[in-house]
Kinemage of the C-alpha trace (Angstrom):
@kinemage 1
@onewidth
@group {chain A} dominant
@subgroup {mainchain}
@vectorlist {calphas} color= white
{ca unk a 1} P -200.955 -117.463 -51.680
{ca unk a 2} L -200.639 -120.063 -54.271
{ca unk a 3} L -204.155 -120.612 -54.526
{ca unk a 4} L -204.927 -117.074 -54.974
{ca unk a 5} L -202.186 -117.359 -57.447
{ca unk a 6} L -200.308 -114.111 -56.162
{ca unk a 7} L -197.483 -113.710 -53.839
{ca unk a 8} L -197.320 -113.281 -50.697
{ca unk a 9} L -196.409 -109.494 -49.303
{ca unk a 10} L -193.490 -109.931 -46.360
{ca unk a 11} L -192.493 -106.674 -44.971
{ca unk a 12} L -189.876 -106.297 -42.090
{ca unk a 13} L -189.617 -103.954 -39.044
{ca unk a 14} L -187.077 -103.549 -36.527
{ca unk a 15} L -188.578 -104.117 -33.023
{ca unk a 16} L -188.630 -101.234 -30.789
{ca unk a 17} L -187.984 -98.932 -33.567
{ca unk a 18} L -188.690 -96.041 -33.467
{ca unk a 19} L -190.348 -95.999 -29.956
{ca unk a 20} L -191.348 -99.553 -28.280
{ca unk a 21} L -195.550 -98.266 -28.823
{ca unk a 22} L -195.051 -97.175 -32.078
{ca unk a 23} L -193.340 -100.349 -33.272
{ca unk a 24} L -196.581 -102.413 -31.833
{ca unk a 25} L -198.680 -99.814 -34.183
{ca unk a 26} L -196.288 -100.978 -36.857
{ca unk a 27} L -196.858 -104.282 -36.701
{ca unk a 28} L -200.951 -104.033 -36.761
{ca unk a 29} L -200.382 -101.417 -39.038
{ca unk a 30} L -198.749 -104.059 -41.699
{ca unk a 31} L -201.002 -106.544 -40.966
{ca unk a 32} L -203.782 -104.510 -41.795
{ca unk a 33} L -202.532 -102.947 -44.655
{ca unk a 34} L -202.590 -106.291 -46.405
{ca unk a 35} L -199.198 -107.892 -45.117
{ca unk a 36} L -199.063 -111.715 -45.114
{ca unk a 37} L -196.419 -112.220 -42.772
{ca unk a 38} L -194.235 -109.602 -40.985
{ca unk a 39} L -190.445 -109.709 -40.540
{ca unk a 40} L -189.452 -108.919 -36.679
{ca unk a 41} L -185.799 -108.026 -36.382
{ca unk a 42} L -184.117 -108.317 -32.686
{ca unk a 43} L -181.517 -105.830 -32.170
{ca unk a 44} L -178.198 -106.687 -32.444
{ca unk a 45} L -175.131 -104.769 -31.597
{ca unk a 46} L -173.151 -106.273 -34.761
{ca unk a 47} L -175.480 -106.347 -37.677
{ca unk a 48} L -173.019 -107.918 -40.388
{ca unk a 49} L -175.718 -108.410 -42.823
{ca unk a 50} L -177.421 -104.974 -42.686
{ca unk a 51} L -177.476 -101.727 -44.345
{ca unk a 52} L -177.229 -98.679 -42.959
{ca unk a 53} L -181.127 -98.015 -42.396
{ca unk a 54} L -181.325 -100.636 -40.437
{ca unk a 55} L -178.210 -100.296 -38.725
{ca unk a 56} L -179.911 -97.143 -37.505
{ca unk a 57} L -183.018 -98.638 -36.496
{ca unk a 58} L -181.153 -101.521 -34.608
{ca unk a 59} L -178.855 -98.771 -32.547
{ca unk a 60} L -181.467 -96.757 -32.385
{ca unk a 61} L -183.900 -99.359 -30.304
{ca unk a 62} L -180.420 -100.572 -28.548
{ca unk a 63} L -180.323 -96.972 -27.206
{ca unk a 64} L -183.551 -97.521 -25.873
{ca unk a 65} L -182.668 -100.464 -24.330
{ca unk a 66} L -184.737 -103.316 -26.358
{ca unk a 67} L -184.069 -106.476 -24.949
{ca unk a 68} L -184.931 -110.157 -26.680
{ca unk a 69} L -187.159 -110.117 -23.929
{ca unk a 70} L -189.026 -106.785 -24.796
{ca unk a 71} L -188.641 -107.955 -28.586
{ca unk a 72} L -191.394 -110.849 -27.851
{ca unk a 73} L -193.288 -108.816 -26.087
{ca unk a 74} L -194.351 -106.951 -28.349
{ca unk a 75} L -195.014 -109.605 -30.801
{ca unk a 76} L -197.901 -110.735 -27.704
{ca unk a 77} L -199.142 -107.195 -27.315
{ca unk a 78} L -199.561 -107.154 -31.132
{ca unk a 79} L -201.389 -110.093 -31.527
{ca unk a 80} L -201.392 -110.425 -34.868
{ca unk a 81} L -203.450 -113.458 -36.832
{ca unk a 82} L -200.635 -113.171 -40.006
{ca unk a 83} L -197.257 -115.366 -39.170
{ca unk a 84} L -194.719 -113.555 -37.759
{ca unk a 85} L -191.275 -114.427 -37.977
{ca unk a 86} L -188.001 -113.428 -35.816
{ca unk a 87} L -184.966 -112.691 -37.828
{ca unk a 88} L -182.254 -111.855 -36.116
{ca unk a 89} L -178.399 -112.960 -35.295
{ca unk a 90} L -177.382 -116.282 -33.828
{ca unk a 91} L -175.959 -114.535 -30.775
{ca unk a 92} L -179.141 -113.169 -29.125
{ca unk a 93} L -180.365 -116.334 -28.899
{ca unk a 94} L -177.668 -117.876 -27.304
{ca unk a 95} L -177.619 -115.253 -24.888
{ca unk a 96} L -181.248 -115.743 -24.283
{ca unk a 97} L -180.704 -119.601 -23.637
{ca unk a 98} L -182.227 -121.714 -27.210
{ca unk a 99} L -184.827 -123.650 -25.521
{ca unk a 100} L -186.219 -120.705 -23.371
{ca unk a 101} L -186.112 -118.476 -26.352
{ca unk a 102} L -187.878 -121.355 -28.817
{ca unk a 103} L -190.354 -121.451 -26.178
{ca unk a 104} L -191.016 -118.106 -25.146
{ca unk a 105} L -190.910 -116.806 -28.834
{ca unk a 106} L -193.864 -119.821 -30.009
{ca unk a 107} L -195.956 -118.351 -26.531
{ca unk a 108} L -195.377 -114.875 -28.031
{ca unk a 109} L -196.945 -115.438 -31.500
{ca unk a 110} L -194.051 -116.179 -33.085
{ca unk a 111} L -194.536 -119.005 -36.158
{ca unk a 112} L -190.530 -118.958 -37.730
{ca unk a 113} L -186.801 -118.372 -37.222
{ca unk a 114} L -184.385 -117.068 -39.389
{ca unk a 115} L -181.030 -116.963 -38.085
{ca unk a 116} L -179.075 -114.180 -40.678
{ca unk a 117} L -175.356 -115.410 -39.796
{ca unk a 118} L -176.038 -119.472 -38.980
{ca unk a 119} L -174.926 -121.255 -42.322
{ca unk a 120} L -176.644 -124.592 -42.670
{ca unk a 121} L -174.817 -127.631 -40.604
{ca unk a 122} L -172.773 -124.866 -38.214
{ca unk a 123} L -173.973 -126.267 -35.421
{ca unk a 124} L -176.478 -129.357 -36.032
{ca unk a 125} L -177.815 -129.833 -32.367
{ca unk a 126} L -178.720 -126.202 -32.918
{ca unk a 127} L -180.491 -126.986 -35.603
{ca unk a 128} L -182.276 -129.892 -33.968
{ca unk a 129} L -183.456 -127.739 -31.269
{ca unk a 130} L -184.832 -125.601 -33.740
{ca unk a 131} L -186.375 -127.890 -36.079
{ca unk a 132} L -188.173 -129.907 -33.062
{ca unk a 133} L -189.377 -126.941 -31.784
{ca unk a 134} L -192.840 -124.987 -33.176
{ca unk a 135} L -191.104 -123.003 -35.107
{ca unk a 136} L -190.304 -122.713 -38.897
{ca unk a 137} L -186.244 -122.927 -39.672
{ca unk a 138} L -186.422 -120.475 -42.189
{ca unk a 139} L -182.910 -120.787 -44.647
{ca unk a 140} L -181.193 -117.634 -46.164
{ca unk a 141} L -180.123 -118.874 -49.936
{ca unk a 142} L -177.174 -116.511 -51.769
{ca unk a 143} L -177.085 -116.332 -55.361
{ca unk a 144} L -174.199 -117.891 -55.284
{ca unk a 145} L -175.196 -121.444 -53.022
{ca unk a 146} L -173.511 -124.385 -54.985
{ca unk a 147} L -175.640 -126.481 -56.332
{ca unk a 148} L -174.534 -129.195 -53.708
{ca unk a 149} L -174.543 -126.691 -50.838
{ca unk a 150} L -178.046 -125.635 -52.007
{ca unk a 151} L -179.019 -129.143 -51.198
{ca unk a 152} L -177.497 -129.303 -47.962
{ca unk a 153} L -178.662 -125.450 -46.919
{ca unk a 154} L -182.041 -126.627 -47.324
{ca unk a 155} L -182.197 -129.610 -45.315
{ca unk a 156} L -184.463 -129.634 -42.856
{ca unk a 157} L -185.241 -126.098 -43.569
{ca unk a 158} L -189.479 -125.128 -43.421
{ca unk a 159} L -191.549 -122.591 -43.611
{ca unk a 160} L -189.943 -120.962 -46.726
{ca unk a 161} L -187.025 -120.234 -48.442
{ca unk a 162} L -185.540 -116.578 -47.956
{ca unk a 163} L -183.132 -116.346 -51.621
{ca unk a 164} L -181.013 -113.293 -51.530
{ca unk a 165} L -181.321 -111.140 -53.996
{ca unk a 166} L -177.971 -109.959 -54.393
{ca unk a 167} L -174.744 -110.231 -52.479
{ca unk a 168} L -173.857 -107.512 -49.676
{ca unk a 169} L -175.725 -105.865 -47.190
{ca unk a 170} L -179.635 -105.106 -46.903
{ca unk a 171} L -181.038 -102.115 -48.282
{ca unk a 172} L -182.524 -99.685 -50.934
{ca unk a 173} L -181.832 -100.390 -54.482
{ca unk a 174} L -182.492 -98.701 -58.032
{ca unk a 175} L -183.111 -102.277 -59.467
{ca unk a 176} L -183.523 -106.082 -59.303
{ca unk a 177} L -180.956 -108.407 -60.541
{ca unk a 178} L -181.935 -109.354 -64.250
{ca unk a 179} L -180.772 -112.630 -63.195
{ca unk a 180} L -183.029 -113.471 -60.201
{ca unk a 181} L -185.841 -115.583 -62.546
{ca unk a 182} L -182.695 -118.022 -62.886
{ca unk a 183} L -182.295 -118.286 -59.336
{ca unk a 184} L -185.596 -118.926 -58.217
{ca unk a 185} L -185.583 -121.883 -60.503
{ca unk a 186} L -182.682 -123.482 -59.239
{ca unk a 187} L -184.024 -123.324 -55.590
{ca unk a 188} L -187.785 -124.708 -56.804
{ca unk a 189} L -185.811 -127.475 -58.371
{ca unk a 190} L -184.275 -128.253 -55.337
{ca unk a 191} L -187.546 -127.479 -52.599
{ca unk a 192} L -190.801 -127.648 -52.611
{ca unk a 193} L -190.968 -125.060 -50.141
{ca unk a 194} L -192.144 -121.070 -51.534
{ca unk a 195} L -189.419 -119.163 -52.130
{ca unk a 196} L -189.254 -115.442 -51.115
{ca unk a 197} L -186.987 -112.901 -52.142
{ca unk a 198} L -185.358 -110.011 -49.998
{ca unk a 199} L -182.446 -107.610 -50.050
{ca unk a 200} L -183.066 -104.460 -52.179
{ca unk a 201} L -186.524 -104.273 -52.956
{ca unk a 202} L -187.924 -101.042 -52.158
{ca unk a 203} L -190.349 -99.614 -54.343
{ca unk a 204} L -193.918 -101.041 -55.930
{ca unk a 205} L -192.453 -101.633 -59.219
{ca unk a 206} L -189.534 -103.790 -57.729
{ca unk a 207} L -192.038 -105.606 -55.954
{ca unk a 208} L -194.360 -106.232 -58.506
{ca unk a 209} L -190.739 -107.567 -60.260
{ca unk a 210} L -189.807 -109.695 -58.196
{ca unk a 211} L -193.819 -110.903 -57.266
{ca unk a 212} L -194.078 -112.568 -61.160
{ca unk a 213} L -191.050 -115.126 -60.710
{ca unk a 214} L -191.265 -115.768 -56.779
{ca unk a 215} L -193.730 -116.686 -54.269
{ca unk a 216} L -192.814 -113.709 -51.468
{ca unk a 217} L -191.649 -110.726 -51.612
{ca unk a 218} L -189.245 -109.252 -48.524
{ca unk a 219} L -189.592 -105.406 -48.216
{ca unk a 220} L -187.408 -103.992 -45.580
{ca unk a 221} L -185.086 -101.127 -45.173
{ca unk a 222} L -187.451 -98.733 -47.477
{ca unk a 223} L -190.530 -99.763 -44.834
{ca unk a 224} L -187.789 -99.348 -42.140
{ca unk a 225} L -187.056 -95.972 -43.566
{ca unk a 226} L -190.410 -94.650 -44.113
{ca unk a 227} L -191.526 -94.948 -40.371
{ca unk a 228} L -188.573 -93.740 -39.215
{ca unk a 229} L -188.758 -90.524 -40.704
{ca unk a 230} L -192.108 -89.909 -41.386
{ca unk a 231} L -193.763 -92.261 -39.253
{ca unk a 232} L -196.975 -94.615 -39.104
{ca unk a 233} L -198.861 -92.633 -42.127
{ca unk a 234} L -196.281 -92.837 -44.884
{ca unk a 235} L -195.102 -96.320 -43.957
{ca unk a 236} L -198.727 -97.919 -44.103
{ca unk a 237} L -198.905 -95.985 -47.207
{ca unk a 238} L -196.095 -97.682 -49.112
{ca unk a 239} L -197.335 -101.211 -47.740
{ca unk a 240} L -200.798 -100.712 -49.352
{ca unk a 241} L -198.633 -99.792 -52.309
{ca unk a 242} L -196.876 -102.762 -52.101
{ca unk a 243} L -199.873 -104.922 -51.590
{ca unk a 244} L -201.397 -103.498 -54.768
{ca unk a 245} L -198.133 -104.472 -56.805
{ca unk a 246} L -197.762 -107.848 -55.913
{ca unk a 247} L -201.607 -108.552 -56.570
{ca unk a 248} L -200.949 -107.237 -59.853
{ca unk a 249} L -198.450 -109.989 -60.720
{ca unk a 250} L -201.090 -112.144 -62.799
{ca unk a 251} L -199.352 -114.950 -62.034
């Protein structure tokens, strides 16, 4: 994406939302809609760091009984040639067993990790596992992170770095922090890893925003939304929408 000197479009879906087929249509969908990588979020019975849409989508594929299991599986049947990355809690994985999970997920497809509620140094021979493994350790970044904790949070991280765009949950917004330029900056002078930025963005004209100072752009609870209530047509819609904006960036 550097190269092409444009940033890279990162939407999200909840697995087995809204059906367990439909969310496999999803994920070609995105890819071929113009999606670089694709978000895959394993359903989690205590979603701290989510909004309601996504609350919704997580109980709603709980209902159905999604599994970790069935969440890899349909990352295989999808087969998609962009990256796909699992974000989810630290829990399901444990519950899954780490090693079978960081094995199983790389057989799926899977290229990164992003653990929402595992702070950097929790649990270091987690980290280890993860970091040895095939997978990315993708780190989540708060607008707030210290300047020495910033340095610490990204040890050992890869892949990218996911900076928050705000503090509280995920979801919907009417605008972007004015401050976010700032913040990018302070992570690029820590990392030479891109930086991506998530929590909020929603519309074209936030992501064309947010594409001129970072190198990704997260899109999630608005995608989440759209195929929830109007299904495949209006959510591939607003990701060639979103494709268009951040190719606009003229970075």
């Amino acid at each position: 994406m550097r190269e092409r000197r444009r940033a890279a479009l990162i939407p999200y879906l909840t697995a087995g939302f809204p059906t367990p087929d439909v969310a496999v249509d999803a994920l070609r969908m995105v890819e071929a809609a113009g999606a670089d990588l694709v978000e895959v979020g394993v359903p989690f019975s205590d979603p701290l760091a989510d909004g309601v849409t996504i609350q919704r989508s997580t109980q709603a594929a709980l209902d159905l009984g999604i599994t970790t299991s069935d969440v890899l599986d349909q990352v295989r049947r999808a087969a998609l040639k962009i990256p796909v990355v699992i974000m989810t809690y630290v829990n399901p994985v444990l519950a899954y067993g780490v090693e079978r999970f960081l094995r199983d997920a790389h057989g799926a497809g899977v290229s990164g990790l992003l653990l929402t509620d595992f702070p950097a140094g929790a649990d270091p021979a987690l980290e280890r596992r993860v970091m040895e493994s095939p997978l990315a350790l993708i780190r989540l970044v708060a607008p707030t992170t210290r300047p020495e904790r910033l340095a610490r949070a990204l040890q050992g991280a890869s892949g990218f770095v996911y900076l928050i765009s705000r503090l509280g949950v995920t979801g919907a917004r009417d605008d972007l922090p004015l401050d976010i330029a700032s913040h990018v900056e302070r992570i690029r002078a820590a990392t030479t890893l891109p930086v991506a930025v998530g929590f909020g963005i929603s519309t074209p004209a936030q992501a064309h925003a947010a594409a001129s100072v970072a190198d990704g752009v997260v899109v999630g609870s608005a995608l989440v939304d759209a195929l929830g209530t109007g299904g495949l047509g209006p959510a591939e819609q607003l990701v060639r929408g979103l494709r268009r904006a951040v190719e606009r960036n003229g970075r």
